[in-house]
SEFIZA-3560 file (N, C-alpha, C; in Angstrom, 3 decimals):
REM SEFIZA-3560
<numar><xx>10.679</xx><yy>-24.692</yy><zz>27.039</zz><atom>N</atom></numar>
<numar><xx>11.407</xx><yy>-23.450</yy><zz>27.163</zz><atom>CA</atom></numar>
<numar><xx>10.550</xx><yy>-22.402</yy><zz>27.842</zz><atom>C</atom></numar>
<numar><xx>11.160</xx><yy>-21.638</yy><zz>28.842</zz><atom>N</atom></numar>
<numar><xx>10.622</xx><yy>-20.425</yy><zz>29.334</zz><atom>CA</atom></numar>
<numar><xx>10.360</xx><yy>-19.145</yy><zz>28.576</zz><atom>C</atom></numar>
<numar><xx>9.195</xx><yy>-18.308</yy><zz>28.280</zz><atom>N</atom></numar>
<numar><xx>9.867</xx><yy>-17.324</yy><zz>27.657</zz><atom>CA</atom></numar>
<numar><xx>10.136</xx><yy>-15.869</yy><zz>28.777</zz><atom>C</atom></numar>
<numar><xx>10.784</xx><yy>-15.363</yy><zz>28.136</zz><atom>N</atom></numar>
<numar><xx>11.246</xx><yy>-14.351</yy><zz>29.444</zz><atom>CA</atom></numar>
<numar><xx>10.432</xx><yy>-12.707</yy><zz>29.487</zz><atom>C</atom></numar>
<numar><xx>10.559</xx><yy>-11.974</yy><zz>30.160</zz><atom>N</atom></numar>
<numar><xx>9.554</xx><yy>-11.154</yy><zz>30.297</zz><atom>CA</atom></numar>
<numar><xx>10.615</xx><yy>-9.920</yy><zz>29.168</zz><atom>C</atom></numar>
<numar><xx>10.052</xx><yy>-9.565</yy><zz>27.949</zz><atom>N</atom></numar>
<numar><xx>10.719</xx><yy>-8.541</yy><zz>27.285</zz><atom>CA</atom></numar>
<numar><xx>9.968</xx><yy>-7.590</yy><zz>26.722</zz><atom>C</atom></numar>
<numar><xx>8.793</xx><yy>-6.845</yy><zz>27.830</zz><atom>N</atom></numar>
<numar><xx>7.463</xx><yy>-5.891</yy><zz>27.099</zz><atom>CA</atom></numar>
<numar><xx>8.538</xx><yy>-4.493</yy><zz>27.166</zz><atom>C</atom></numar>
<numar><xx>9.447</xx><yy>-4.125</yy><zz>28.205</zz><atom>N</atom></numar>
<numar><xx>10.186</xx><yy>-2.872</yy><zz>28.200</zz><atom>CA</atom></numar>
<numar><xx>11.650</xx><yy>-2.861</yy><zz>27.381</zz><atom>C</atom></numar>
<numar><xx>11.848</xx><yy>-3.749</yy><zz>27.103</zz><atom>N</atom></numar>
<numar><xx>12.917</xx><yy>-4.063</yy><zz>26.007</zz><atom>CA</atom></numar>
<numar><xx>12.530</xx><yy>-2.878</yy><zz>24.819</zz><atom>C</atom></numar>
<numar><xx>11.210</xx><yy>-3.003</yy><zz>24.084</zz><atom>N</atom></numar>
<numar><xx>11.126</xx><yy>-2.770</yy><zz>22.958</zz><atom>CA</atom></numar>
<numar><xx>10.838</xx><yy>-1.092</yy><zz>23.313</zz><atom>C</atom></numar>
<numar><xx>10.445</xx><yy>-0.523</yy><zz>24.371</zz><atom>N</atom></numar>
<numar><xx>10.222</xx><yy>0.800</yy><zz>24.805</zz><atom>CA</atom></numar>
<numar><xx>11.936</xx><yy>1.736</yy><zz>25.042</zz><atom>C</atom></numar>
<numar><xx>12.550</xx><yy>0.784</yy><zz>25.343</zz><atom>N</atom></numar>
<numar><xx>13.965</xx><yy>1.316</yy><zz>25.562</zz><atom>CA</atom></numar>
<numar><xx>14.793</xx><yy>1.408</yy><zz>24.072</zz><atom>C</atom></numar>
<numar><xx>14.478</xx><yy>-0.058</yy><zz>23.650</zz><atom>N</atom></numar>
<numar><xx>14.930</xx><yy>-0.008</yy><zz>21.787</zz><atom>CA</atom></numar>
<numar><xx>14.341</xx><yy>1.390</yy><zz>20.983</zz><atom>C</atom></numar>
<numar><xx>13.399</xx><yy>1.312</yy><zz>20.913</zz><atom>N</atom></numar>
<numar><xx>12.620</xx><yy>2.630</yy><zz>20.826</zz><atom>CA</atom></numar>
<numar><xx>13.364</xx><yy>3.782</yy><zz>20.890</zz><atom>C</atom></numar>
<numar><xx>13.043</xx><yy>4.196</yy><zz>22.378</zz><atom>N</atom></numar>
<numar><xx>13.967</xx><yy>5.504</yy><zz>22.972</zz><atom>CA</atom></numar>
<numar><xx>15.309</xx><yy>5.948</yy><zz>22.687</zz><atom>C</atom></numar>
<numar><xx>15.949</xx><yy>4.902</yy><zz>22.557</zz><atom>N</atom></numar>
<numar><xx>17.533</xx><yy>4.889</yy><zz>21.909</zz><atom>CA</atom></numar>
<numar><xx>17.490</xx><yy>5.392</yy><zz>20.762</zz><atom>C</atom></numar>
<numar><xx>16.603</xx><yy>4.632</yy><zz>19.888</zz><atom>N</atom></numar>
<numar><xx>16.852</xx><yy>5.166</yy><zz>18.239</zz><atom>CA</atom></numar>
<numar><xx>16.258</xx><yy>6.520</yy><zz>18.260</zz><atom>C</atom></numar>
<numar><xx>15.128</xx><yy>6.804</yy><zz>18.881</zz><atom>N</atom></numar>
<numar><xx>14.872</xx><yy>8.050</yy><zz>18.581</zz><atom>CA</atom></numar>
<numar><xx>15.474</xx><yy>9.347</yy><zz>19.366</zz><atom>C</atom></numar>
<numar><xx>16.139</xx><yy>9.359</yy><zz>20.544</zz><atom>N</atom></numar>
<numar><xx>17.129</xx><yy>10.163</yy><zz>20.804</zz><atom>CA</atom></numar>
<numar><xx>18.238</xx><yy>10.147</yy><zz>20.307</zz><atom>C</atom></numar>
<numar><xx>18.645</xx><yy>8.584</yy><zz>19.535</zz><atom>N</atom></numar>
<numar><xx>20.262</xx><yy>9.108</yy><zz>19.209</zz><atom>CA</atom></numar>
<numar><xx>19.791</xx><yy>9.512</yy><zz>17.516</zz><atom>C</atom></numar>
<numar><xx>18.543</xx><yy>9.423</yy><zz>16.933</zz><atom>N</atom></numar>
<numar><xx>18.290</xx><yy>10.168</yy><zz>15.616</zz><atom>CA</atom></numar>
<numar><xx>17.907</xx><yy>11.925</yy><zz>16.159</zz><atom>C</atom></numar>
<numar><xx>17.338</xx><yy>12.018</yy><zz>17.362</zz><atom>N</atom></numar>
<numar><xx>16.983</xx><yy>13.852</yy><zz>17.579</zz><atom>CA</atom></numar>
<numar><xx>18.488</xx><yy>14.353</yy><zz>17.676</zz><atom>C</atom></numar>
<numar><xx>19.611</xx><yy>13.258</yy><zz>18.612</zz><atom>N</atom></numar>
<numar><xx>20.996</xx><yy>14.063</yy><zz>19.023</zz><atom>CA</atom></numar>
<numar><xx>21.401</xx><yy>14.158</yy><zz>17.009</zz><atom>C</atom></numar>
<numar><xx>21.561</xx><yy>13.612</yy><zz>16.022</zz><atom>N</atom></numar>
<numar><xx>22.018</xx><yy>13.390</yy><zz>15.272</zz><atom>CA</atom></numar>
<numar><xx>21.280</xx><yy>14.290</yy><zz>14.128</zz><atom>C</atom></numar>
<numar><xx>19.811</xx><yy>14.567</yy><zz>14.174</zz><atom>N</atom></numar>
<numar><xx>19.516</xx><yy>16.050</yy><zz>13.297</zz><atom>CA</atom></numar>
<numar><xx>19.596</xx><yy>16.847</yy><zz>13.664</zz><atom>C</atom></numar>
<numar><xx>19.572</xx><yy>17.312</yy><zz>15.207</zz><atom>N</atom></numar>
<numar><xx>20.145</xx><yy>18.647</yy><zz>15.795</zz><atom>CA</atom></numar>
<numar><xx>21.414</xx><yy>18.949</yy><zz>15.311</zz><atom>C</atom></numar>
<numar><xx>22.609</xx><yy>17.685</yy><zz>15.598</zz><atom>N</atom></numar>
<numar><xx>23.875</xx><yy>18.401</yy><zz>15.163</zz><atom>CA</atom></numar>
<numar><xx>24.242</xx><yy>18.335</yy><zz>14.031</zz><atom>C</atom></numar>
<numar><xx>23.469</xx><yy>18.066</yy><zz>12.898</zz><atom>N</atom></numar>
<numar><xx>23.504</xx><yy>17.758</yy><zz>11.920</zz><atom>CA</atom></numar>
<numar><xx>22.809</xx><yy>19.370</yy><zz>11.145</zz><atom>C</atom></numar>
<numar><xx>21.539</xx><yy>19.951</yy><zz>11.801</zz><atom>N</atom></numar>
<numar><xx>20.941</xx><yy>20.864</yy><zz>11.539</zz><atom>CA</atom></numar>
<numar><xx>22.128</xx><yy>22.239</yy><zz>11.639</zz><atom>C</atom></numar>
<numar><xx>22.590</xx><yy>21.861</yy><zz>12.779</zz><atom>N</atom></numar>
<numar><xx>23.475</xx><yy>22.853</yy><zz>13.291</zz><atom>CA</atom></numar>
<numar><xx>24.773</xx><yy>22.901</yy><zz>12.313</zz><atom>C</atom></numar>
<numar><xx>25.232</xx><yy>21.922</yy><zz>11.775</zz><atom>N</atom></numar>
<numar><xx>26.527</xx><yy>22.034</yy><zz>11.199</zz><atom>CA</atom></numar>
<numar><xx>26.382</xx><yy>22.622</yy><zz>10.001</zz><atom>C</atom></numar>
<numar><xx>24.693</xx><yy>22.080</yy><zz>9.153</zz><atom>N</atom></numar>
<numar><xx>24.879</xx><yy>22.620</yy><zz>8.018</zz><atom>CA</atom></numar>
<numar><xx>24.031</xx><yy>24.660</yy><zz>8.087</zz><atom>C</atom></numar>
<numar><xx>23.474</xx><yy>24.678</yy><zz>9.171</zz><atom>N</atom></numar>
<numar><xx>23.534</xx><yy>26.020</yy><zz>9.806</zz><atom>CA</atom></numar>
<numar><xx>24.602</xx><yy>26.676</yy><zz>9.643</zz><atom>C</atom></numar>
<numar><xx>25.262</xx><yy>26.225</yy><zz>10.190</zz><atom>N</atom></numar>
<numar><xx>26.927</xx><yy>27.315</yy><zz>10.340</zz><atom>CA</atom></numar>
<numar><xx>27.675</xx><yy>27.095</yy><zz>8.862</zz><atom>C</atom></numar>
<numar><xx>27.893</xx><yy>26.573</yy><zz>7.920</zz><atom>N</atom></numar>
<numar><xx>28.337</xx><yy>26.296</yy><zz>6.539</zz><atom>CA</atom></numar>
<numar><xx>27.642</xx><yy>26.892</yy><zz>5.805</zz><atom>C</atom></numar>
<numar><xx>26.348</xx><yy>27.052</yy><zz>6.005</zz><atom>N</atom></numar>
<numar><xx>25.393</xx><yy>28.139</yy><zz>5.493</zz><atom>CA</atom></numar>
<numar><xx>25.782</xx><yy>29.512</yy><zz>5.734</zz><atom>C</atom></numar>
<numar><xx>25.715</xx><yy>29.567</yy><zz>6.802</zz><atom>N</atom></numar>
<numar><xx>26.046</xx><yy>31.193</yy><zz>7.230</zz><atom>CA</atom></numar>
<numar><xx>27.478</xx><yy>31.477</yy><zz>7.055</zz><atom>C</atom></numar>
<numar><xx>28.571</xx><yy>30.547</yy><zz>6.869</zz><atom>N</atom></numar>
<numar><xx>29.799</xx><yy>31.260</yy><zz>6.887</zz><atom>CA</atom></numar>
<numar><xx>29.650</xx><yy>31.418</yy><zz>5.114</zz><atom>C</atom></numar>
<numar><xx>28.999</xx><yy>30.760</yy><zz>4.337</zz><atom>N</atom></numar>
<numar><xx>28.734</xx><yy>30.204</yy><zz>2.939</zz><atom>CA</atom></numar>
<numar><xx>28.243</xx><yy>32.365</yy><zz>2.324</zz><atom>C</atom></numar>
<numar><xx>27.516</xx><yy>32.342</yy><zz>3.280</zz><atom>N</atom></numar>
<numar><xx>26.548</xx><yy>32.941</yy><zz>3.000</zz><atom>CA</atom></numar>
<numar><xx>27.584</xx><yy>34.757</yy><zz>3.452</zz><atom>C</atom></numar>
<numar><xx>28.017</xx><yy>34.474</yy><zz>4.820</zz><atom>N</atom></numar>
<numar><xx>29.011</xx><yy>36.146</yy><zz>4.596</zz><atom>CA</atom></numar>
<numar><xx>30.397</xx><yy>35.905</yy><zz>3.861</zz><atom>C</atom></numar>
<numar><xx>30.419</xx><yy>35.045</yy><zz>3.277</zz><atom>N</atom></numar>
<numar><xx>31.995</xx><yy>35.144</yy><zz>2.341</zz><atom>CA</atom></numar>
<numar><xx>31.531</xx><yy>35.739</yy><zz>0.851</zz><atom>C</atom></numar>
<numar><xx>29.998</xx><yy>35.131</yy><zz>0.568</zz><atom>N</atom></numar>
<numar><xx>29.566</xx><yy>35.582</yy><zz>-1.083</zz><atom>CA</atom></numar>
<numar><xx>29.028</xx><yy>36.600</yy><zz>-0.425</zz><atom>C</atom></numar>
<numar><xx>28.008</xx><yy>36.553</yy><zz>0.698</zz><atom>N</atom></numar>
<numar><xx>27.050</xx><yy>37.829</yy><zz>0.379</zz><atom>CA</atom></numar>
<numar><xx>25.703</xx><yy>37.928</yy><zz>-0.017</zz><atom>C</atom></numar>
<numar><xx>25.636</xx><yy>36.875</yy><zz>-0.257</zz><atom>N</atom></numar>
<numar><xx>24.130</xx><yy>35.924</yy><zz>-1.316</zz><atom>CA</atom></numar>
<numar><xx>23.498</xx><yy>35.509</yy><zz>-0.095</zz><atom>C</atom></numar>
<numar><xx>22.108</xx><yy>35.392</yy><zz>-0.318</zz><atom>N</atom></numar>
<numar><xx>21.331</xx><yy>35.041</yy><zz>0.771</zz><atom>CA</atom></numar>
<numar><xx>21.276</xx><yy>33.259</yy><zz>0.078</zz><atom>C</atom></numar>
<numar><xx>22.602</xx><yy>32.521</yy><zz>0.670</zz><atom>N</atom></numar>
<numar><xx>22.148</xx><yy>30.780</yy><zz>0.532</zz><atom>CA</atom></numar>
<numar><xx>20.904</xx><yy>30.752</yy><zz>1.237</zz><atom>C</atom></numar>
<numar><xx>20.437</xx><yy>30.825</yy><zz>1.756</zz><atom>N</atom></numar>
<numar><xx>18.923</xx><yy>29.872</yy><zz>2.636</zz><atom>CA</atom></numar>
<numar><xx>18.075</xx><yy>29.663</yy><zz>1.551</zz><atom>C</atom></numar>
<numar><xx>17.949</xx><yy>30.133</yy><zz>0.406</zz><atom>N</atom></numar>
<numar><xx>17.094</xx><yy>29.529</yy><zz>-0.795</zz><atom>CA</atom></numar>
<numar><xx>17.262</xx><yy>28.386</yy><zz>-1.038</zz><atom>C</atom></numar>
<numar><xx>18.537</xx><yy>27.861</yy><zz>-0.709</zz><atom>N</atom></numar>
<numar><xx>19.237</xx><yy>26.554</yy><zz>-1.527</zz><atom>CA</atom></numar>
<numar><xx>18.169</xx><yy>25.591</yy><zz>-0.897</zz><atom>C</atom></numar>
<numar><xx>18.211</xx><yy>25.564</yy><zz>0.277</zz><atom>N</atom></numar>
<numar><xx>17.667</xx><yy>24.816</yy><zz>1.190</zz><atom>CA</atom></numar>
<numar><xx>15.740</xx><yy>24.301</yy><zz>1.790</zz><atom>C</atom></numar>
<numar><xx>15.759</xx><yy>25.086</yy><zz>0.707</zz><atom>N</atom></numar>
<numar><xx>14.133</xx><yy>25.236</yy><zz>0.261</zz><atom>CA</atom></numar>
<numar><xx>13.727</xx><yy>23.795</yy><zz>-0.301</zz><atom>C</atom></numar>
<numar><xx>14.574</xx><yy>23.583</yy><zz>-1.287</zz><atom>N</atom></numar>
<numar><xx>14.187</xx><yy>21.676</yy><zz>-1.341</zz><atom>CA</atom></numar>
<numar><xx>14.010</xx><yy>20.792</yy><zz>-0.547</zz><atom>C</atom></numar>
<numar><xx>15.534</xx><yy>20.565</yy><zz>-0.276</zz><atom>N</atom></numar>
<numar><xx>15.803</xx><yy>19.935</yy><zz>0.921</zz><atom>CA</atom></numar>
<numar><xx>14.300</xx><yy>19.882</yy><zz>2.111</zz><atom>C</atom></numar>
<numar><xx>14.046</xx><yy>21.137</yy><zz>2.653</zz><atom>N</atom></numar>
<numar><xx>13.240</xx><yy>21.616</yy><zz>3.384</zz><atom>CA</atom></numar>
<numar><xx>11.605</xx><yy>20.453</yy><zz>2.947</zz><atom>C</atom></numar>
<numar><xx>11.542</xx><yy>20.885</yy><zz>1.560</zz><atom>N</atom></numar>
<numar><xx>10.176</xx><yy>20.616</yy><zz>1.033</zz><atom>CA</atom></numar>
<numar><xx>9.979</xx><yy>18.843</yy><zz>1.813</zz><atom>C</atom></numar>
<numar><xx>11.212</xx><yy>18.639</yy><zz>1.028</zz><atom>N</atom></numar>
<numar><xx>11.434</xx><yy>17.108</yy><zz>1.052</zz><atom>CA</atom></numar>
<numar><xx>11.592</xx><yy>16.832</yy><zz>2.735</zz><atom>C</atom></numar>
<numar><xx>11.970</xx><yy>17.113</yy><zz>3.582</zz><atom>N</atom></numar>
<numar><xx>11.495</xx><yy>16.802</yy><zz>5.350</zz><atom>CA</atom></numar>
<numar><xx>10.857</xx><yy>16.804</yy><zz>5.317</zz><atom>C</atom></numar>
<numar><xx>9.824</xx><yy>17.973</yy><zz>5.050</zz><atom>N</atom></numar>
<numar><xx>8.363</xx><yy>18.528</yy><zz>5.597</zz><atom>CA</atom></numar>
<numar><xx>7.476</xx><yy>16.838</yy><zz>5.025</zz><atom>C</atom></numar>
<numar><xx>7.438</xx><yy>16.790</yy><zz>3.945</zz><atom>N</atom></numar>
<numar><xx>7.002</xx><yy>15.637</yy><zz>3.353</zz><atom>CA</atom></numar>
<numar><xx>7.250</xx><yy>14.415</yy><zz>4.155</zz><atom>C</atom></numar>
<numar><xx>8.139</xx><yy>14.103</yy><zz>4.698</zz><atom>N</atom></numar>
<numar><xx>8.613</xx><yy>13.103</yy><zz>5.360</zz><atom>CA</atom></numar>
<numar><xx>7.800</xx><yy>13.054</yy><zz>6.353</zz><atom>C</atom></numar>
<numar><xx>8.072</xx><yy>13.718</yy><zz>7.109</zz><atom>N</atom></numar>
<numar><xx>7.268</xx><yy>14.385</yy><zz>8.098</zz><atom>CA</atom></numar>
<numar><xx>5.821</xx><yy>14.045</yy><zz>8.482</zz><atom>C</atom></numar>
<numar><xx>5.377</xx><yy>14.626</yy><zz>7.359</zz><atom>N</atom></numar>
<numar><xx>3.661</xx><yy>14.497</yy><zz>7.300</zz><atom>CA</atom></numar>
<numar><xx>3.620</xx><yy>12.640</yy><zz>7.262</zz><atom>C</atom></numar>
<numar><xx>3.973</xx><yy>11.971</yy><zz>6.208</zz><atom>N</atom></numar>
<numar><xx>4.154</xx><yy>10.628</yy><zz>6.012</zz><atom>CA</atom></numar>
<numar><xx>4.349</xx><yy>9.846</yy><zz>6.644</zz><atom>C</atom></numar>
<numar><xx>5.447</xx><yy>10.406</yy><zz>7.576</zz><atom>N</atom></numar>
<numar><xx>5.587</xx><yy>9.452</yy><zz>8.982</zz><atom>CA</atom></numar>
<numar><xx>4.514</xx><yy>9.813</yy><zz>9.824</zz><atom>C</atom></numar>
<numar><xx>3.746</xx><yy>11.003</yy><zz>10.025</zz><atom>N</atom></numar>
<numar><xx>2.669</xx><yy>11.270</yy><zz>11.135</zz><atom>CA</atom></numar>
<numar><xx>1.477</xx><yy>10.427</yy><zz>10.940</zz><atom>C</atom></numar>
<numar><xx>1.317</xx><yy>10.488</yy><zz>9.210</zz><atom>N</atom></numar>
<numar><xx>0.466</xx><yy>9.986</yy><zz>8.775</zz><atom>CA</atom></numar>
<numar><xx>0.563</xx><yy>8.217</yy><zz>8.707</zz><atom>C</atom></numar>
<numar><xx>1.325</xx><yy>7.371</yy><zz>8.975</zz><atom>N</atom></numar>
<numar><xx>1.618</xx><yy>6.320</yy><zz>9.141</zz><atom>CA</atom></numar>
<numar><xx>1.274</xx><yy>6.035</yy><zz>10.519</zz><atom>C</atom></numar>
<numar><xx>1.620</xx><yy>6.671</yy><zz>12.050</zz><atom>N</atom></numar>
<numar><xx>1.734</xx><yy>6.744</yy><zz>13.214</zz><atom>CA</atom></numar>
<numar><xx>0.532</xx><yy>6.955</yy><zz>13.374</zz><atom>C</atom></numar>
<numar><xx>-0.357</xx><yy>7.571</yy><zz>12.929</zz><atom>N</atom></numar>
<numar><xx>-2.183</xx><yy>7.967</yy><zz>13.443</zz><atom>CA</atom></numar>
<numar><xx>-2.661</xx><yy>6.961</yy><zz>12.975</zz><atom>C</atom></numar>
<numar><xx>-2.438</xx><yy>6.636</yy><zz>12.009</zz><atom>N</atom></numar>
<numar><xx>-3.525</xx><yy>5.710</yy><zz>10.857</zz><atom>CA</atom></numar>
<numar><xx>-3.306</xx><yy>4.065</yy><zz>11.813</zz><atom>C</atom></numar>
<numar><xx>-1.790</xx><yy>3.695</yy><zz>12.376</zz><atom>N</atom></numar>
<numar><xx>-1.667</xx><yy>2.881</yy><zz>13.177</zz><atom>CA</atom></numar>
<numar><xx>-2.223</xx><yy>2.798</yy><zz>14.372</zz><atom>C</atom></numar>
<numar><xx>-2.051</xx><yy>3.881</yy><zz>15.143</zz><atom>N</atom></numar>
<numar><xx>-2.455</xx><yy>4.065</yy><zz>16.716</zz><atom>CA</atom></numar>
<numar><xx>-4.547</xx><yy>3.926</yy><zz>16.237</zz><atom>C</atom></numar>
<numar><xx>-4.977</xx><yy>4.314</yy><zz>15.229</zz><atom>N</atom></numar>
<numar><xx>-6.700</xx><yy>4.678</yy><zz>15.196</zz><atom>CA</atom></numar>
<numar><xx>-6.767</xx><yy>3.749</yy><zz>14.571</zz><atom>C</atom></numar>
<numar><xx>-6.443</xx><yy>2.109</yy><zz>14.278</zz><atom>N</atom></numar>
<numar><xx>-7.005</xx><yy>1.276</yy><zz>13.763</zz><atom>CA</atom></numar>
<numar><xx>-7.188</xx><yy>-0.336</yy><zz>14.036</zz><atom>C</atom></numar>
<numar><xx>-7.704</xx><yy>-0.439</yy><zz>14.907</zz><atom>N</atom></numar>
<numar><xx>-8.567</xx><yy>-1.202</yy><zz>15.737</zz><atom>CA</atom></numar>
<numar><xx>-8.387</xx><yy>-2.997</yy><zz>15.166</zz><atom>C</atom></numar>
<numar><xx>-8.786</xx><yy>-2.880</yy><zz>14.160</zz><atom>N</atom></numar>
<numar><xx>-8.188</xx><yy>-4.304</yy><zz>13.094</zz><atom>CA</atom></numar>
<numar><xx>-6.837</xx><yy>-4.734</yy><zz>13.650</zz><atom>C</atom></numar>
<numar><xx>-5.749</xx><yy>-3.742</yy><zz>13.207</zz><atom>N</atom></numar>
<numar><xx>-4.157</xx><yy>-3.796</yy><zz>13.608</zz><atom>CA</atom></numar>
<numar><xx>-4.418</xx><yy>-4.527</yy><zz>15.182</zz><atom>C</atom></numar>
<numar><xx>-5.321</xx><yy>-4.089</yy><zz>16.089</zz><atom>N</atom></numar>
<numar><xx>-5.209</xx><yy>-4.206</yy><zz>17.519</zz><atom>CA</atom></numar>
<numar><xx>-5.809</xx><yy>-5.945</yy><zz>17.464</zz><atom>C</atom></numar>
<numar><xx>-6.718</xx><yy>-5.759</yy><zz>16.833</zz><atom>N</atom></numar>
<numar><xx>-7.493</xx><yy>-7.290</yy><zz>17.404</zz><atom>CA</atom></numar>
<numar><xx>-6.931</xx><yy>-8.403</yy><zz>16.579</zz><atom>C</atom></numar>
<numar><xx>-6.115</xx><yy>-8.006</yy><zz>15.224</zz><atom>N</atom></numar>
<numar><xx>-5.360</xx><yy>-9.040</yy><zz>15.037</zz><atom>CA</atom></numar>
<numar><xx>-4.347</xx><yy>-9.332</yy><zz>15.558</zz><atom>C</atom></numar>
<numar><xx>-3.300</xx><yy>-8.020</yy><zz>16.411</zz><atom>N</atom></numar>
<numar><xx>-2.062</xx><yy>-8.807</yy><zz>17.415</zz><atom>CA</atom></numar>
<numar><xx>-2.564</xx><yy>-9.071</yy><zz>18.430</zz><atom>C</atom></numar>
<numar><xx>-3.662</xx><yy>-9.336</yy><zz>18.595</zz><atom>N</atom></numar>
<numar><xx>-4.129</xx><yy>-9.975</yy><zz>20.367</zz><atom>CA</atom></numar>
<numar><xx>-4.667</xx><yy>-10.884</yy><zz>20.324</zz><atom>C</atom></numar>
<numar><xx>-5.368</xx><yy>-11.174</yy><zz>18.709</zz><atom>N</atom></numar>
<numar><xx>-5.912</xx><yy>-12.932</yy><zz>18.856</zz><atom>CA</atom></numar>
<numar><xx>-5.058</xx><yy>-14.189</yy><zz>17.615</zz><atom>C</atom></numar>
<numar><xx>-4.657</xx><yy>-12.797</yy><zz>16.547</zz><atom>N</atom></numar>
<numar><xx>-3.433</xx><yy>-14.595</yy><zz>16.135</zz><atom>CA</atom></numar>
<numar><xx>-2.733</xx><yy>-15.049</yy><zz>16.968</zz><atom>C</atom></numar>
<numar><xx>-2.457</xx><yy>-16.437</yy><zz>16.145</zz><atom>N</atom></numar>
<numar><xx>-1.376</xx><yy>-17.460</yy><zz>17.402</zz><atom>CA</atom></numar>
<numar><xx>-0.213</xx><yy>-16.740</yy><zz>16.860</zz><atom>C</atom></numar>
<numar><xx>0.814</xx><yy>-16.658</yy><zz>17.437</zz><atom>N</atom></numar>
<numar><xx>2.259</xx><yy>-16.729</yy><zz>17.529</zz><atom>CA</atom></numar>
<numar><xx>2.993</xx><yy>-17.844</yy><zz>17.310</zz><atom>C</atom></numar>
//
């Protein structure tokens, strides 16, 4: 069997998920934006407190995923074991 050339496959797989996840928290950010603010001149109450959890809990995410992504890209082991096990 041939195998076929698929190194830009996984760069495009990639790109997809992570633009159609940025198109999908933008309008997602945005919707609960505006439900907030209409939330917010019907009572009068400053809602944006609510959202302080929520918030905590991204930020966290956040760091976790960065911190997963560095610790991968700066560790050298990860590198020399996918370049010399067999497949």
């Amino acid at each position: 069997m041939s195998e076929r050339n698929t190194q830009g496959w996984f760069a495009v797989g990639i790109g997809l998920i992570i633009s159609g996840g940025a198109i999908y928290g933008l309008l997602m950010i945005l919707g609960i934006g505006f439900a907030i603010g209409e939330a917010s001149n019907q009572t009068g109450a400053p809602i944006l407190a609510v959202l302080a959890i929520p918030g905590l809990m991204a930020l966290g995410f956040l760091i976790l995923l960065a911190k997963v992504i560095v610790d991968r890209l700066g560790n050298a082991e990860d590198d020399h074991y996918s370049k010399t096990v067999d497949k």
